[in-house]
Backbone as ProteinMPNN parsed JSONL, in Angstrom:
{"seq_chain_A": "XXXXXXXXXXXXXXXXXXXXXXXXXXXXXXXXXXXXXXXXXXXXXXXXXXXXXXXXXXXXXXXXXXXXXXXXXXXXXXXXXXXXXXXXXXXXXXXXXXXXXXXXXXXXXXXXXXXXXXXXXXXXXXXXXXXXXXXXXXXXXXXXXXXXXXXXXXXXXXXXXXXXXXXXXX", "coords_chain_A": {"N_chain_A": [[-71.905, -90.981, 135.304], [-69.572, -89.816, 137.544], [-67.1, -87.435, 138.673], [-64.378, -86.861, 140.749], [-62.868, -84.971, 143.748], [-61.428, -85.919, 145.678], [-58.509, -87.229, 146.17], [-57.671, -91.452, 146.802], [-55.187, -93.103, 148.27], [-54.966, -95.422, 146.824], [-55.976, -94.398, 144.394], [-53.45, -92.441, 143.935], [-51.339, -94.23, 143.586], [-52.275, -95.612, 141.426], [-51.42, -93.573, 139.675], [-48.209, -93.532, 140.087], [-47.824, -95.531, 139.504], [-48.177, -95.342, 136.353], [-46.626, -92.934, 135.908], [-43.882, -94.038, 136.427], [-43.794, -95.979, 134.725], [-42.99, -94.5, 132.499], [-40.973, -92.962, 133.423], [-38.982, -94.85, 133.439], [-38.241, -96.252, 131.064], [-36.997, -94.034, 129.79], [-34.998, -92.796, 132.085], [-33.452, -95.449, 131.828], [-31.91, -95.271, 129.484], [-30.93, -92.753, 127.511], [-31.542, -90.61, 128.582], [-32.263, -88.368, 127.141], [-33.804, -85.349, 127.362], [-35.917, -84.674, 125.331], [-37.188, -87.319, 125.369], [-38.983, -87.155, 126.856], [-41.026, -85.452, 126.276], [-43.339, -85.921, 124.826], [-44.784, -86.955, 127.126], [-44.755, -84.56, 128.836], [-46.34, -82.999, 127.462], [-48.82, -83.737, 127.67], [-48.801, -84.047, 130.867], [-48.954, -80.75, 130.535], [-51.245, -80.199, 129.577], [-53.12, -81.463, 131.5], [-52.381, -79.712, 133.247], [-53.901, -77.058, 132.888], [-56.21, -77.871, 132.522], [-56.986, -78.722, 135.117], [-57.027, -75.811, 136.102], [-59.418, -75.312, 135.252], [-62.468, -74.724, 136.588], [-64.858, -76.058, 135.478], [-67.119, -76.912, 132.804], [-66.194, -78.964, 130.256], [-63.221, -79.551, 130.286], [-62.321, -79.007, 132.652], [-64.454, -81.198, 134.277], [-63.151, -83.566, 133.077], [-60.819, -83.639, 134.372], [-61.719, -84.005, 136.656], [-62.664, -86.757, 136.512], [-60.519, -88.047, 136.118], [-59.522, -88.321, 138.304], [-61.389, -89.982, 139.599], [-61.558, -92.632, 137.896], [-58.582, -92.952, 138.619], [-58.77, -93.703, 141.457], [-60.34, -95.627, 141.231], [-58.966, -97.344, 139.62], [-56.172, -98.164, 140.842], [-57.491, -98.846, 143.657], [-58.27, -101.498, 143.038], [-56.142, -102.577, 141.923], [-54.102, -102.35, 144.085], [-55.225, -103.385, 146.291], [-55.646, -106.445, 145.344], [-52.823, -106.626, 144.897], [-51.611, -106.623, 147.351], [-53.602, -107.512, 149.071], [-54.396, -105.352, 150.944], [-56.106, -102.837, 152.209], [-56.695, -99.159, 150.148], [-58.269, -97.504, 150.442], [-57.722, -94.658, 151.758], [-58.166, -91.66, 151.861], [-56.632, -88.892, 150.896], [-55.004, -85.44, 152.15], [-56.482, -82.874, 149.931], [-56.248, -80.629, 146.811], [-56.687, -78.05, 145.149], [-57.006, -75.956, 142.139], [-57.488, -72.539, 141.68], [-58.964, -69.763, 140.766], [-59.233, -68.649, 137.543], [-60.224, -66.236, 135.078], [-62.151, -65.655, 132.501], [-60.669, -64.557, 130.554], [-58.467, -65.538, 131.064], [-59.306, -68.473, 130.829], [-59.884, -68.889, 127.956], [-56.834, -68.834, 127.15], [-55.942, -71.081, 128.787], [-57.606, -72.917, 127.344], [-56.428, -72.802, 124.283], [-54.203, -73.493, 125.243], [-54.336, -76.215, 125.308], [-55.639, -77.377, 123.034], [-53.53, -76.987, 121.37], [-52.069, -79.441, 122.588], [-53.998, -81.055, 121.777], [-53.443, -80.884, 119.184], [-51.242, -81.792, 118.776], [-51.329, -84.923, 119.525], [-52.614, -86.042, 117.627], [-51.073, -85.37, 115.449], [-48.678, -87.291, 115.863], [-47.025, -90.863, 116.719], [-47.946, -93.907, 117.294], [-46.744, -94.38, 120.334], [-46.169, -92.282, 121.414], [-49.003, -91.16, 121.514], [-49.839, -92.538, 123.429], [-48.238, -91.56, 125.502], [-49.214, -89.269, 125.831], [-51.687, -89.402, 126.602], [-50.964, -90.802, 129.558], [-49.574, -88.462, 130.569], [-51.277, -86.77, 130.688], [-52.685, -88.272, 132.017], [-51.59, -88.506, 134.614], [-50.598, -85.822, 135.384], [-53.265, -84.609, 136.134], [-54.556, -86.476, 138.111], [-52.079, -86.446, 139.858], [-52.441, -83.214, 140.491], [-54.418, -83.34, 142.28], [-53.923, -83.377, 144.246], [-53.136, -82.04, 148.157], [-50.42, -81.076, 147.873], [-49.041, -81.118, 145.007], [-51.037, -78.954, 143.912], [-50.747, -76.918, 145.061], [-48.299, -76.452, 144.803], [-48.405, -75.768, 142.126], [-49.902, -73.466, 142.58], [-49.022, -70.923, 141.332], [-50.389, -70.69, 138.661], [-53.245, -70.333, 137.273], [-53.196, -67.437, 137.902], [-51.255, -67.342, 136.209], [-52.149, -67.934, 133.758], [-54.427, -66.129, 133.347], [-53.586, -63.8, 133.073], [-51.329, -63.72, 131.124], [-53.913, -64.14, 129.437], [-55.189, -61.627, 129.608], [-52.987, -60.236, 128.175], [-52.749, -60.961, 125.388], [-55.612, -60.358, 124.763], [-54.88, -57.666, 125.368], [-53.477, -57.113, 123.52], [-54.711, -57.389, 121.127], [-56.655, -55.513, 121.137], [-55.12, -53.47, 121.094], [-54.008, -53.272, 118.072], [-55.476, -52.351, 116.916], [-57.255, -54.627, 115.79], [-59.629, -55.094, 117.292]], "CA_chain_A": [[-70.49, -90.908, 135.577], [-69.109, -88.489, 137.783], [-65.626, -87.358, 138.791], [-64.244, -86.826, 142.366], [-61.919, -83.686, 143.772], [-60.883, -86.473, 146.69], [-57.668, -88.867, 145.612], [-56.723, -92.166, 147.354], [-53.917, -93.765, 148.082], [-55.004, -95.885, 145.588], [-55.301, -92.679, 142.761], [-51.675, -92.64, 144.077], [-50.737, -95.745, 143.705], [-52.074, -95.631, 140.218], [-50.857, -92.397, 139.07], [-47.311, -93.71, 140.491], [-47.21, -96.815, 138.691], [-48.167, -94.898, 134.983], [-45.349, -92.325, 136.149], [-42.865, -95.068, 136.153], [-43.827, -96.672, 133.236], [-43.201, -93.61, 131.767], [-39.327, -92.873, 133.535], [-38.106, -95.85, 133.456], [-37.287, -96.016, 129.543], [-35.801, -92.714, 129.896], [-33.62, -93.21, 132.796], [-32.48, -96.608, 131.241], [-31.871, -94.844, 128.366], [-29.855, -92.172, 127.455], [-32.109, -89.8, 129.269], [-32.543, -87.254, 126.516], [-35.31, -85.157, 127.658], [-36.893, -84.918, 124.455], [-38.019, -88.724, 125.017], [-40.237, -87.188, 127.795], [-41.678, -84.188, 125.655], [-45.004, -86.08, 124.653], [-45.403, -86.75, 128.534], [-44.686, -83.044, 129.729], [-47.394, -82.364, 126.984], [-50.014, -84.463, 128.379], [-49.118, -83.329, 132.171], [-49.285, -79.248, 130.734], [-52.841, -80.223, 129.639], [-53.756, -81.816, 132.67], [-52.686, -78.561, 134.815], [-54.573, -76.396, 132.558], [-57.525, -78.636, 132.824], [-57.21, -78.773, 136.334], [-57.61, -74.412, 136.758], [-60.92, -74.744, 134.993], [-63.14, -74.86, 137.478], [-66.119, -76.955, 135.15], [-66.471, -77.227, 131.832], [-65.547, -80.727, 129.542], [-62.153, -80.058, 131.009], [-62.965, -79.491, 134.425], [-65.202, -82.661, 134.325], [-62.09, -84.264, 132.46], [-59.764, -83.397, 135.554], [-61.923, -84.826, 138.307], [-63.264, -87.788, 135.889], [-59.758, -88.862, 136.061], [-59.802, -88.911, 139.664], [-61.757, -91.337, 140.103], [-60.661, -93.536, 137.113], [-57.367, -93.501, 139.293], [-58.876, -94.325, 142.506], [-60.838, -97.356, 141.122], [-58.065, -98.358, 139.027], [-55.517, -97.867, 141.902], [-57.552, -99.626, 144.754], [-58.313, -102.625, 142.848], [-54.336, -102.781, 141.537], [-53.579, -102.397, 145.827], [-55.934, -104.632, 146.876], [-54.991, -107.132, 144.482], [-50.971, -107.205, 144.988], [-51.32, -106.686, 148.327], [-54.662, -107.856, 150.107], [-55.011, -104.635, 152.2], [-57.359, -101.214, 151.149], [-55.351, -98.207, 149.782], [-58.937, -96.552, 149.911], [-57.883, -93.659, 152.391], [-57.999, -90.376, 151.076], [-55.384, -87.656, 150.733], [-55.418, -84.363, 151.76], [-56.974, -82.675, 148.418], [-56.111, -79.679, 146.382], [-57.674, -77.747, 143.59], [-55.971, -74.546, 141.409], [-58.65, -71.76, 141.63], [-59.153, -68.498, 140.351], [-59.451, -68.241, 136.407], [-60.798, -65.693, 134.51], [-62.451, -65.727, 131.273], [-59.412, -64.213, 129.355], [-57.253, -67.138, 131.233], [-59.818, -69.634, 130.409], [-59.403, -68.328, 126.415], [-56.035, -69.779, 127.477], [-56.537, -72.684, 128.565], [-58.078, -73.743, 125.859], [-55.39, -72.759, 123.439], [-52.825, -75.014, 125.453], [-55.245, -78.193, 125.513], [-56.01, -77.377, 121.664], [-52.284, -77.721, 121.079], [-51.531, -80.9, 122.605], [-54.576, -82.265, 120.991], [-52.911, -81.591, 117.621], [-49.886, -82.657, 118.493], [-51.746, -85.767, 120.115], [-53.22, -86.143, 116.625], [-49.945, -86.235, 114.556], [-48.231, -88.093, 117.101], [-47.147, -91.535, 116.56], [-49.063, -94.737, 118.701], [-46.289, -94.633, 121.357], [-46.4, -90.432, 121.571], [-50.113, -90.596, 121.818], [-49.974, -93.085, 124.697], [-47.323, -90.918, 126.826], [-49.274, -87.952, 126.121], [-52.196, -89.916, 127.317], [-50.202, -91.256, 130.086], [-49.133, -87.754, 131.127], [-52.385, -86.143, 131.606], [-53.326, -88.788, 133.439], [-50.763, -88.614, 136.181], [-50.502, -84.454, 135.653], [-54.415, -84.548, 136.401], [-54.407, -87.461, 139.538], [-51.265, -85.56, 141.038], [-52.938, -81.824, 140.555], [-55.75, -83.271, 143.091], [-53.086, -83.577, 146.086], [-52.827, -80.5, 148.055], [-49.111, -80.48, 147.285], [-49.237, -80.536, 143.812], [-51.512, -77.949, 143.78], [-50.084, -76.056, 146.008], [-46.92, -75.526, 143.962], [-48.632, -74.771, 140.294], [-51.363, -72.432, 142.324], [-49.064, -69.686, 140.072], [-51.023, -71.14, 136.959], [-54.54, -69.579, 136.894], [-52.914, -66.277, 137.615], [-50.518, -66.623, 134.903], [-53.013, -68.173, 132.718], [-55.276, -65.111, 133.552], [-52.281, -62.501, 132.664], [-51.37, -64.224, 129.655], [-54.894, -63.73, 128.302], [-55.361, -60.005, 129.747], [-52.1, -59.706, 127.32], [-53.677, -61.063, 124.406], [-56.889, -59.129, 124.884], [-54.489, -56.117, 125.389], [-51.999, -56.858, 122.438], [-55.504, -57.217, 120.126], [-57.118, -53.836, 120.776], [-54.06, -51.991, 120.609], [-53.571, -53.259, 117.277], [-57.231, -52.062, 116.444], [-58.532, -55.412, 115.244], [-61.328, -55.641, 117.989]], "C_chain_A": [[-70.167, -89.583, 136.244], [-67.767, -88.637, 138.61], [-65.705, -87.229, 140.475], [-63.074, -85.938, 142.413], [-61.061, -84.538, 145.152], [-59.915, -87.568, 146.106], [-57.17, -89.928, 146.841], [-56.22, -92.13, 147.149], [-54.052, -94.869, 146.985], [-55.203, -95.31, 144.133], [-54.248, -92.875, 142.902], [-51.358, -93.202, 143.263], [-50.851, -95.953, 141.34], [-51.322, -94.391, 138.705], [-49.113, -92.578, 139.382], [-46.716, -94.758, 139.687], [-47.078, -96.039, 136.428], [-46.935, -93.537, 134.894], [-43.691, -93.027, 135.722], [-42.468, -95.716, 135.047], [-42.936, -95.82, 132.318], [-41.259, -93.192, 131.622], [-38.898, -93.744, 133.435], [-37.343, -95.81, 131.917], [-35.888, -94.785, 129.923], [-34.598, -92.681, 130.443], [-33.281, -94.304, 132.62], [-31.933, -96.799, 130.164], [-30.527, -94.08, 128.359], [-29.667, -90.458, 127.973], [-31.787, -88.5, 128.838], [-33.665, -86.302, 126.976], [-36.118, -84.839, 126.422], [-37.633, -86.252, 124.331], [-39.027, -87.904, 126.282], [-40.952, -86.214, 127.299], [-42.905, -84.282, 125.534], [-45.231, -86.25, 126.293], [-45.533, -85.62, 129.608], [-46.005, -82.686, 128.947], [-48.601, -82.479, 127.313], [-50.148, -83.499, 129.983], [-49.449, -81.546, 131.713], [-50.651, -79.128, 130.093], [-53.391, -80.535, 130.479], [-53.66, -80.538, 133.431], [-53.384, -77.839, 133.914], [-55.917, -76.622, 132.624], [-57.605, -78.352, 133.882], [-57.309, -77.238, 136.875], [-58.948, -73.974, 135.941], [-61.881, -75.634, 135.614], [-64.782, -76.258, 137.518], [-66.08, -76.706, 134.081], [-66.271, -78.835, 131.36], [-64.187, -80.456, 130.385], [-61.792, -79.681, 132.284], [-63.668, -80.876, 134.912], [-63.96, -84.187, 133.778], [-60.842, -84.291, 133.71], [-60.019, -84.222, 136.632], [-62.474, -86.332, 137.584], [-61.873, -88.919, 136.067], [-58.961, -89.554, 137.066], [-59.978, -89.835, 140.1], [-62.17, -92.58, 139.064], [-59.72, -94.179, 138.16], [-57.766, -94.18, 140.276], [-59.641, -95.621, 142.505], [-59.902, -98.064, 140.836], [-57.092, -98.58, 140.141], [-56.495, -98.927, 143.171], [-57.602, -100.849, 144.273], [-57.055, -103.111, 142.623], [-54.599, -103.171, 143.107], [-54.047, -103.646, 146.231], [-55.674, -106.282, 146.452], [-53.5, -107.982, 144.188], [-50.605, -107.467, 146.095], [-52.265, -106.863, 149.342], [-55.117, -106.755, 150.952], [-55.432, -103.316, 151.112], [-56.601, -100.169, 150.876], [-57.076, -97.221, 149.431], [-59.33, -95.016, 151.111], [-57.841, -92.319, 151.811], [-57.125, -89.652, 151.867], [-56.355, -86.738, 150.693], [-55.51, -83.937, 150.159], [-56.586, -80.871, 148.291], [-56.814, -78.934, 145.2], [-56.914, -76.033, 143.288], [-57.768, -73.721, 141.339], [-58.569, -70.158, 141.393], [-59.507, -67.978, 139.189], [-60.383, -67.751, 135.815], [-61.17, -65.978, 133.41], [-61.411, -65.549, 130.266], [-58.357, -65.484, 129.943], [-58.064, -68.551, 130.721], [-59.595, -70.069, 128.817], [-57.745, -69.47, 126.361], [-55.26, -70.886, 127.616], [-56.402, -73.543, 127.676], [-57.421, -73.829, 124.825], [-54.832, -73.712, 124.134], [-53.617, -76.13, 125.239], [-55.168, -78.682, 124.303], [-54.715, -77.801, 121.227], [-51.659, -78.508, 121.297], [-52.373, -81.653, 122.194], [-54.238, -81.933, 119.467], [-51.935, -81.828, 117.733], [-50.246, -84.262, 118.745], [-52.029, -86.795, 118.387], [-52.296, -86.381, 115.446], [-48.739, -86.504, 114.891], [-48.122, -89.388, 116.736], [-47.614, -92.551, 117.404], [-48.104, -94.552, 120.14], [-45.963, -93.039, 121.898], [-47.817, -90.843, 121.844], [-50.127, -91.489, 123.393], [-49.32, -92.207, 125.577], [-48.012, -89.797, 126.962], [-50.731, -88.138, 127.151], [-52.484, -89.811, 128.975], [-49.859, -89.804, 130.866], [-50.232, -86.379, 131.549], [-52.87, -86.968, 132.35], [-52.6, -88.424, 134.824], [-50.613, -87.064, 136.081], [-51.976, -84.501, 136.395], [-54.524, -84.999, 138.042], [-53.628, -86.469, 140.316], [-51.879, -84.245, 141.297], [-54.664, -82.407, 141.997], [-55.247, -83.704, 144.493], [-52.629, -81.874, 146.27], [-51.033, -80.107, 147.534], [-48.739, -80.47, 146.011], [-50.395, -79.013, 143.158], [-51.383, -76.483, 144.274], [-48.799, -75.48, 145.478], [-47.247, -75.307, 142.762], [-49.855, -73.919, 140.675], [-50.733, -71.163, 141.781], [-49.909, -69.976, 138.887], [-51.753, -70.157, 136.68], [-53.759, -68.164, 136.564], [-51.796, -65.659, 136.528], [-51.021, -66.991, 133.505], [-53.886, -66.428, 132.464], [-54.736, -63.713, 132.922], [-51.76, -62.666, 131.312], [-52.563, -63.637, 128.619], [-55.47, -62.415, 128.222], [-54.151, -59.859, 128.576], [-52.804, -59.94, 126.28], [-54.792, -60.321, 123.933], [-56.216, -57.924, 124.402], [-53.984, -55.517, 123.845], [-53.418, -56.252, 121.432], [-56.204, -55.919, 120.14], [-56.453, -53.15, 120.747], [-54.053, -52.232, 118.932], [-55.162, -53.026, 116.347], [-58.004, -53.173, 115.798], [-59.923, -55.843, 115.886], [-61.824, -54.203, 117.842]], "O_chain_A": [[-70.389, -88.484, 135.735], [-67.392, -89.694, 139.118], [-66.663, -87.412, 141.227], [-62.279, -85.93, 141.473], [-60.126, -83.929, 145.672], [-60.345, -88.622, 145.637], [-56.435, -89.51, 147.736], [-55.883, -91.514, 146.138], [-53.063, -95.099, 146.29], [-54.714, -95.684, 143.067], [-53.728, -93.566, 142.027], [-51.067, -92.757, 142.152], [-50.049, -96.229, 140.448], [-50.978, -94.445, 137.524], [-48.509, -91.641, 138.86], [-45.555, -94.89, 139.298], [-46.205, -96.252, 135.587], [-46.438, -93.254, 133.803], [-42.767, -92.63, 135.012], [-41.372, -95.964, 134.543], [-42.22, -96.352, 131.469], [-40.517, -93.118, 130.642], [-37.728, -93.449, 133.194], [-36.192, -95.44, 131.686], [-34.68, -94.728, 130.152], [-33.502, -92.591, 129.89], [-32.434, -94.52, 133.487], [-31.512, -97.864, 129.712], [-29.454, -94.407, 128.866], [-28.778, -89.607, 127.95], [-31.267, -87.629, 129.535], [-34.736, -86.89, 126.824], [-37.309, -84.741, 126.719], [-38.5, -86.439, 123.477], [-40.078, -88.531, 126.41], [-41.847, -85.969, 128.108], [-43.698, -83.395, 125.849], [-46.061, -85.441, 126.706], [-46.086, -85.611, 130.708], [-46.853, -82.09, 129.612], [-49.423, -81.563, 127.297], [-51.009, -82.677, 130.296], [-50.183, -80.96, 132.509], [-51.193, -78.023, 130.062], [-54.477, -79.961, 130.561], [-54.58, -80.183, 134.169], [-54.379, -78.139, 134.573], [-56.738, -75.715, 132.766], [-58.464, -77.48, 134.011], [-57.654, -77.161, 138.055], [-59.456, -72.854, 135.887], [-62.117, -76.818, 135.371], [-65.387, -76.885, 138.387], [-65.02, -76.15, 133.794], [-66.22, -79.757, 132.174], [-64.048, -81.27, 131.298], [-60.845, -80.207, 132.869], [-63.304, -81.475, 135.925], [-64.018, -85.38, 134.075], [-60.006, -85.194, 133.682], [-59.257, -84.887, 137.333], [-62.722, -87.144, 138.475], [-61.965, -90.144, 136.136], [-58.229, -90.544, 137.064], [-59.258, -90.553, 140.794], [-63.018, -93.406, 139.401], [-59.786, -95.337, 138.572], [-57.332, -95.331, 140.321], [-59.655, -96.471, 143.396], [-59.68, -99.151, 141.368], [-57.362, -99.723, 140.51], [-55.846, -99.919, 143.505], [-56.969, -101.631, 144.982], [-56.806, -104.184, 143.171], [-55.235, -104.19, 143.377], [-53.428, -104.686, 146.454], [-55.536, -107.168, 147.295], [-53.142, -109.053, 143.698], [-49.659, -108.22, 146.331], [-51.978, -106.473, 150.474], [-56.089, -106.952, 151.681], [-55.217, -102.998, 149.942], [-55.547, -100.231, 151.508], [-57.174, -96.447, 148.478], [-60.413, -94.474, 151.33], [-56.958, -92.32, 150.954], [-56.896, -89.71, 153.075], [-57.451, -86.633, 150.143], [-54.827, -84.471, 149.285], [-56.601, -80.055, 149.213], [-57.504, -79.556, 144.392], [-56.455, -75.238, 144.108], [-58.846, -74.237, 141.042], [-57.887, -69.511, 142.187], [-60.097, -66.9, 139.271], [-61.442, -68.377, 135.761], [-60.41, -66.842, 132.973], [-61.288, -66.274, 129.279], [-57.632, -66.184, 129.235], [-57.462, -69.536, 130.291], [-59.247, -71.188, 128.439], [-57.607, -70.522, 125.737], [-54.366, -71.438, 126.976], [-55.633, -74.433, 127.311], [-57.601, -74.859, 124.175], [-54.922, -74.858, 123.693], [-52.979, -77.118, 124.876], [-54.831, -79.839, 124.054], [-54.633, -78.915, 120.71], [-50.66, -78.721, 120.61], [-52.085, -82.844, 122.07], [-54.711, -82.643, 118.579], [-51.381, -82.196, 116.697], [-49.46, -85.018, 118.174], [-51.67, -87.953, 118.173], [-52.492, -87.257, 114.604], [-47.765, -86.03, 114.308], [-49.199, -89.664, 116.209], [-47.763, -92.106, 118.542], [-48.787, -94.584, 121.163], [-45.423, -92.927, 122.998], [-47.783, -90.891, 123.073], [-50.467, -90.886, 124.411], [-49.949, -92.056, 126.624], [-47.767, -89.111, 127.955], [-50.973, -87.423, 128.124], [-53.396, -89.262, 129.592], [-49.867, -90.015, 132.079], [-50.093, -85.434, 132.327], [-53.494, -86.617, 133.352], [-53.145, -88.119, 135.885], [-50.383, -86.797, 137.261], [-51.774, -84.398, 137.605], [-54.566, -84.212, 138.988], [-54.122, -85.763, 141.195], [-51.897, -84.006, 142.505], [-55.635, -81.723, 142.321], [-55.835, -84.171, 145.468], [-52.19, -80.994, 145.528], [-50.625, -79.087, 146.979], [-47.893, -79.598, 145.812], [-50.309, -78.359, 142.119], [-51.801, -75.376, 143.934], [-48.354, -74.347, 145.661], [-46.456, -74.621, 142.113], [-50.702, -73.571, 139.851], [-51.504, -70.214, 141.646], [-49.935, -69.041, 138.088], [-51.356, -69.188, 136.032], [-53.63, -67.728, 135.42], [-51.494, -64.533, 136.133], [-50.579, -66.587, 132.429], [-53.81, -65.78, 131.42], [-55.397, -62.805, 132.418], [-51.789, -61.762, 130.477], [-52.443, -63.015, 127.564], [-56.076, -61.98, 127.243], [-54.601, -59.035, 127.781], [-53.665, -59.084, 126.077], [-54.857, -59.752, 122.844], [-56.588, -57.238, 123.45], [-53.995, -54.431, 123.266], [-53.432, -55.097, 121.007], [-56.3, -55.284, 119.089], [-56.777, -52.012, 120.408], [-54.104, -51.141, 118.364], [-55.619, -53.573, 115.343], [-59.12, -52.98, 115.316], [-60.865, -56.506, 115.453], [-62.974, -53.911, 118.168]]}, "name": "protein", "num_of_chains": 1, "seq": "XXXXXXXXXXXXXXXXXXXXXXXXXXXXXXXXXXXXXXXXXXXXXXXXXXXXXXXXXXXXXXXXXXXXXXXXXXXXXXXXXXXXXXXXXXXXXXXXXXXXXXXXXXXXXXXXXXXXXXXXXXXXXXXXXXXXXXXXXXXXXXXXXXXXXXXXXXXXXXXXXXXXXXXXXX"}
């Protein structure tokens, strides 16, 4: 099994339709934004996934790639007889340091325990919202507007580092 850093229009297509799924309640709702909270949690694991470079959640970023673009061309092909297997320009978040990677890993860790005491229709959106944070983070224009991440992932964990040896426990 291996992932892919290239999304079709059929990744699209499927990252578009689990998007929807997702607003539609909401905006037919009463469009609290706490009904979208488990799906912001999912997408702010997917972009954190997506500025580590390799790794389980580096391999978890582009794995879901090309999930989308199978699931996605066969959907296309399917509703609509013609190929949706052109590729999109591609993007990727790059720079993270070790102290941002530290990071990272804290945010991921905390939506997998919220993931964890989460009820079945929370764990699906959170699901649901790394998938389509992940898929979208592999178009250059999604990547292109969260390439602040790494470097505020990276700054974040230089603070941390900093806060802990001032306070002499390292």
């Amino acid at each position: 099994m291996t992932g892919t850093t290239t999304l079709t229009l059929g990744g699209l297509l499927a990252a578009l339709l689990v998007l929807v799924a997702n607003l539609h309640p909401w905006w037919r709702g009463n469009r609290d934004m706490k009904q979208l909270a488990a799906f912001g949690k999912g997408t702010s694991a997917a972009a954190c996934a997506a500025a580590c470079p390799g790794g389980i959640l580096g391999w978890a970023h582009t794995r879901t790639g090309a999930v989308a673009n199978g699931a996605g061309e066969r959907t296309g092909h399917a509703a609509t007889g013609t190929s949706s297997g052109s590729a999109l320009t591609t993007g990727q978040l790059a720079g993270l340091s070790a102290t941002g990677a530290v990071v990272a890993i804290l945010a991921v860790y905390l939506v997998v325990l919220a993931y964890k005491s989460a009820g079945k229709a929370d764990r699906r959106r959170i699901i649901g919202g790394f998938f389509v944070g992940s898929v979208l983070l592999l178009t250059a224009g999604v990547a292109g507007a969260l390439a602040w991440l790494p470097s505020a992932l990276n700054a974040a964990g230089d603070g941390v580092v900093a806060a802990v040896q001032g306070s002499g426990l390292l």
